[in-house]
C-alpha positions in Angstrom: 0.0 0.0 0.0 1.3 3.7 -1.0 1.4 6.2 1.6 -0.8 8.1 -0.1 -3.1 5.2 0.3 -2.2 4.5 4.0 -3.0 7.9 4.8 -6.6 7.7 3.0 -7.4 4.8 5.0 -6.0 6.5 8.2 -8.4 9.5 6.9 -11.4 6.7 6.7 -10.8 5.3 9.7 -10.9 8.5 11.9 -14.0 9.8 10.4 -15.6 6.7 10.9 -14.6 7.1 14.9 -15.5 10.7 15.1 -18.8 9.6 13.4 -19.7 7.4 16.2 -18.5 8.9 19.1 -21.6 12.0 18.0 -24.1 9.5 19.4 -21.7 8.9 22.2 -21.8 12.4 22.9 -25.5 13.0 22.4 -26.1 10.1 24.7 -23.7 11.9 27.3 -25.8 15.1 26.5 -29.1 13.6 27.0 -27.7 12.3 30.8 -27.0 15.8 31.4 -29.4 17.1 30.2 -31.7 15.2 32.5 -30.1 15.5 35.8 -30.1 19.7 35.3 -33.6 19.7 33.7 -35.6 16.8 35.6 -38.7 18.8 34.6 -38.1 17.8 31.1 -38.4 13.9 32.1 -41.1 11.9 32.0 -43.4 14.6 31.7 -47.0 14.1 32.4 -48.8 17.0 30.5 -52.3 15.6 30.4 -54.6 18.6 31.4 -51.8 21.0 31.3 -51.8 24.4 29.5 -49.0 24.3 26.5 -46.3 26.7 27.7 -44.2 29.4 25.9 -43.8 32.9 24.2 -44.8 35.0 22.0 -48.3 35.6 19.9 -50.5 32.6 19.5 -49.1 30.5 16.3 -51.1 28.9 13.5 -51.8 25.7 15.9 -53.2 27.7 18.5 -50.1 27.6 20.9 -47.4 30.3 22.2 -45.2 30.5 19.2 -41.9 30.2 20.7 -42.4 26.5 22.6 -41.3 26.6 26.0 -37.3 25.9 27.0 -36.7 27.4 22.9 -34.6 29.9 21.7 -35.3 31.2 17.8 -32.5 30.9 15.0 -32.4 32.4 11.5 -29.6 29.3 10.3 -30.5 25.8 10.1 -28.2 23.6 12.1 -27.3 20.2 11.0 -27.8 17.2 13.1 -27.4 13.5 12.4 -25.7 10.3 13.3 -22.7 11.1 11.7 -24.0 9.4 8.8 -25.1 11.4 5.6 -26.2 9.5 2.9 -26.3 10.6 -0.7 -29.2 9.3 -2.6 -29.5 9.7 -6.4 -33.3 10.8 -7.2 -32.7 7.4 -9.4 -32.1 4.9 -6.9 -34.5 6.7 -4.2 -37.3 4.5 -2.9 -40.0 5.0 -0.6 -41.4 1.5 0.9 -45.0 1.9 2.7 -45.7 -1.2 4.0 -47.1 -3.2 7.6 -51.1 -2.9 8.7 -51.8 -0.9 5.2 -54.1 -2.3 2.6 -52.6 -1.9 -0.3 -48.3 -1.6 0.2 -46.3 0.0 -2.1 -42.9 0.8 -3.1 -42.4 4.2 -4.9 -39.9 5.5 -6.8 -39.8 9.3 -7.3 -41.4 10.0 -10.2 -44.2 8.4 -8.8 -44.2 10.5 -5.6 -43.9 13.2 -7.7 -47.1 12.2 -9.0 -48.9 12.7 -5.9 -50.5 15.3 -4.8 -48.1 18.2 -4.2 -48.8 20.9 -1.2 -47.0 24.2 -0.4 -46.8 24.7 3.2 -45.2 27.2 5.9 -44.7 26.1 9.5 -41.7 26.0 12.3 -39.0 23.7 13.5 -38.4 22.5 16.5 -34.9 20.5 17.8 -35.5 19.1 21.2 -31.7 20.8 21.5 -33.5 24.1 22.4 -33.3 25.9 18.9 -36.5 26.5 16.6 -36.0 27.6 13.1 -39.7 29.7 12.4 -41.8 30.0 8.9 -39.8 27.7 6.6 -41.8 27.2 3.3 -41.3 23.5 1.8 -43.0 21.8 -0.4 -43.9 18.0 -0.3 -46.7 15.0 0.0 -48.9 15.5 3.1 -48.7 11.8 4.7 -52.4 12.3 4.8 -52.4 11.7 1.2 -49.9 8.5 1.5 -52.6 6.8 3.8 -55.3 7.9 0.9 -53.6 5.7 -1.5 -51.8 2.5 1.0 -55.4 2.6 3.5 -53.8 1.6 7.0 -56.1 -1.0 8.7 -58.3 -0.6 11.2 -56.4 -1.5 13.9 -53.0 0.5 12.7 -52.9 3.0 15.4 -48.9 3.9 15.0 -46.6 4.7 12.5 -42.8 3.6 12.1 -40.4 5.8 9.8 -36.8 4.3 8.7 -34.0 6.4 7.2 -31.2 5.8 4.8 -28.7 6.3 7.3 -27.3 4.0 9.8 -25.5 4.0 13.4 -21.8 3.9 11.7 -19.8 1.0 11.5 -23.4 -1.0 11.8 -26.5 -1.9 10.2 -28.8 -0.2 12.7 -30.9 2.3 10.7 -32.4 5.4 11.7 -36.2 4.5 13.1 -38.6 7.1 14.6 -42.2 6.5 15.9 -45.3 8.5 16.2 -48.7 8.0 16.5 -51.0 7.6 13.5 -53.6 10.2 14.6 -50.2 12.6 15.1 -49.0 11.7 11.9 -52.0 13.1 10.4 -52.2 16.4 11.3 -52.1 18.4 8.1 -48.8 19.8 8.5 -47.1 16.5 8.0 -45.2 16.0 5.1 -42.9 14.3 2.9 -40.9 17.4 2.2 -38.3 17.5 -0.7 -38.1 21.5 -1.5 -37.4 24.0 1.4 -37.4 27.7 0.7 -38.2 27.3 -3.3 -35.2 25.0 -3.4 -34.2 21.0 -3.7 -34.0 20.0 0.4 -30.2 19.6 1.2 -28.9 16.8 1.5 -27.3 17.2 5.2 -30.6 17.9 6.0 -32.3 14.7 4.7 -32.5 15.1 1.0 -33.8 14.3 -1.4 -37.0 13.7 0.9 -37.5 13.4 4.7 -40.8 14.1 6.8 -41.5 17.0 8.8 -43.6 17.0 12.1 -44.2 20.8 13.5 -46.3 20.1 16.1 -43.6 17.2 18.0 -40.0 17.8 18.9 -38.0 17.2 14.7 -36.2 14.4 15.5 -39.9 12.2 14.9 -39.6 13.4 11.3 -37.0 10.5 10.0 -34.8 12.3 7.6 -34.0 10.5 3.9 -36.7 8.4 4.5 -36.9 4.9 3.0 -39.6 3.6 4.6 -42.8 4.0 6.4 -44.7 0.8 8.4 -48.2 1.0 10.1 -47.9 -0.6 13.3 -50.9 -2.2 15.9 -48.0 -1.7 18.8 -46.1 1.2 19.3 -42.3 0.4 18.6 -39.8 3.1 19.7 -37.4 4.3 17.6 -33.4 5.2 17.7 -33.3 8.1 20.2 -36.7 6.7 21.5 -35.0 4.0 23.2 -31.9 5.9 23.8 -33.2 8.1 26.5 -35.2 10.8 24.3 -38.9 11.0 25.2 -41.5 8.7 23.1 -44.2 11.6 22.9 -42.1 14.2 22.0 -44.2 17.6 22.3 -42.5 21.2 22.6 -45.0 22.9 24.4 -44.6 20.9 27.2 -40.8 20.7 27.3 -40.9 16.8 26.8 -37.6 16.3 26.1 -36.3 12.9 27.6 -37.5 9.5 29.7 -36.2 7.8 32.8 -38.0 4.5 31.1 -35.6 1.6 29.8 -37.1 0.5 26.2 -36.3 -2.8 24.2 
């Protein structure tokens, strides 16, 4: 092997480790996080009022969720993984308690019912990116065409990425009556342009109303569920409920 070589694979070989050790050092953050914010744990908001700032929003809430600060740039997050998906090979499998699965390639979720649609982003690491304009496929309109079964009451999302150096894929859960609200979509333009790819193009979901990590970025897959399964962070000490205005952040509870 040539240096030049050596060195490449030296190169390979430390990104790889500095890819891994970010969920290393999210997990470290969420342990944190927890023992100097137990409000944000296990957080029982039945009955409450939603908390925050500002005028009332386009949902009826405070616009600012509570424990949020506001940012004009768009940080990246991810598991250190960012996959690069040609609109050629892209797929999007809906499959599990649905009527009629299907696997669609882009042109045909082109095909489908486009929406324009404004609406606010919220990290469950305290920052909230207002009034981005995308344009996508309401998941509304996916369950029009797959018809989840009767007793599909949850939804299951899988990314493109993985956990490096693994085959553990990116999951995230949600309730199917949460994953209809209107302003759920299968977004592949933000601000009048293609979505970027660190930020999950070409097409990942959105879900204003819940903390952004339910919204699976480069999403591959969606499964209707009878049982809730919980997904990557879900079972990693993230909370399985995920809503801003009640600063549910995290939980105490060990998930398989």
């Amino acid at each position: 092997m040539s240096e030049q070589d050596a060195e490449t694979s030296r190169g390979a070989a430390r990104g790889a480790a500095a890819a891994g050790d970010m969920v290393a050092k999210r997990l470290r953050y969420i342990e944190r996080a927890k023992a100097l914010k137990p409000g944000t744990v296990d957080v029982a908001f039945a009955g409450r009022k939603p908390m925050g700032s500002g005028a009332v929003n386009r949902h009826g809430m405070p616009q600012l969720p509570v424990g949020q600060r506001a940012v004009t740039s768009w940080p990246v997050l991810d598991l250190g993984c960012v996959p690069e998906i040609t609109l050629a090979d892209w797929r999007l499998e809906i499959r599990g308690a649905c009527e009629n699965p299907v696997t669609l390639d882009w042109d045909q979720f082109m095909a489908l019912e486009q929406v324009e649609d404004t609406s606010d982003f919220h990290c469950v690491t305290t920052w909230s990116r207002m009034d981005n304009r995308w344009r996508g496929v309401r998941f509304a309109t996916l369950c029009e065409l797959v018809v989840p079964k009767s007793d599909a009451a949850y939804v299951r999302t899988i990314g493109y990425d993985t956990l490096p150096d693994s085959d553990i894929p990116y999951t995230t859960n949600l309730p199917l009556a949460r994953a209809l609200d209107p302003d759920v979509l299968l977004v592949h333009e933000w601000e009048g342009a293609p979505l970027p790819r660190e930020h999950g193009g070409p097409c990942r979901m959105i879900t204003p109303r819940l903390y952004a990590w339910k919204g699976a970025k480069w999403i591959r897959a969606i499964e209707f569920l009878v049982l809730d399964e919980p997904g990557f962070w879900e079972v990693r000490g993230y909370s399985n409920s995920a809503e801003p205005w009640f600063d549910d952040r995290y939980s105490s509870r060990e998930r398989g």
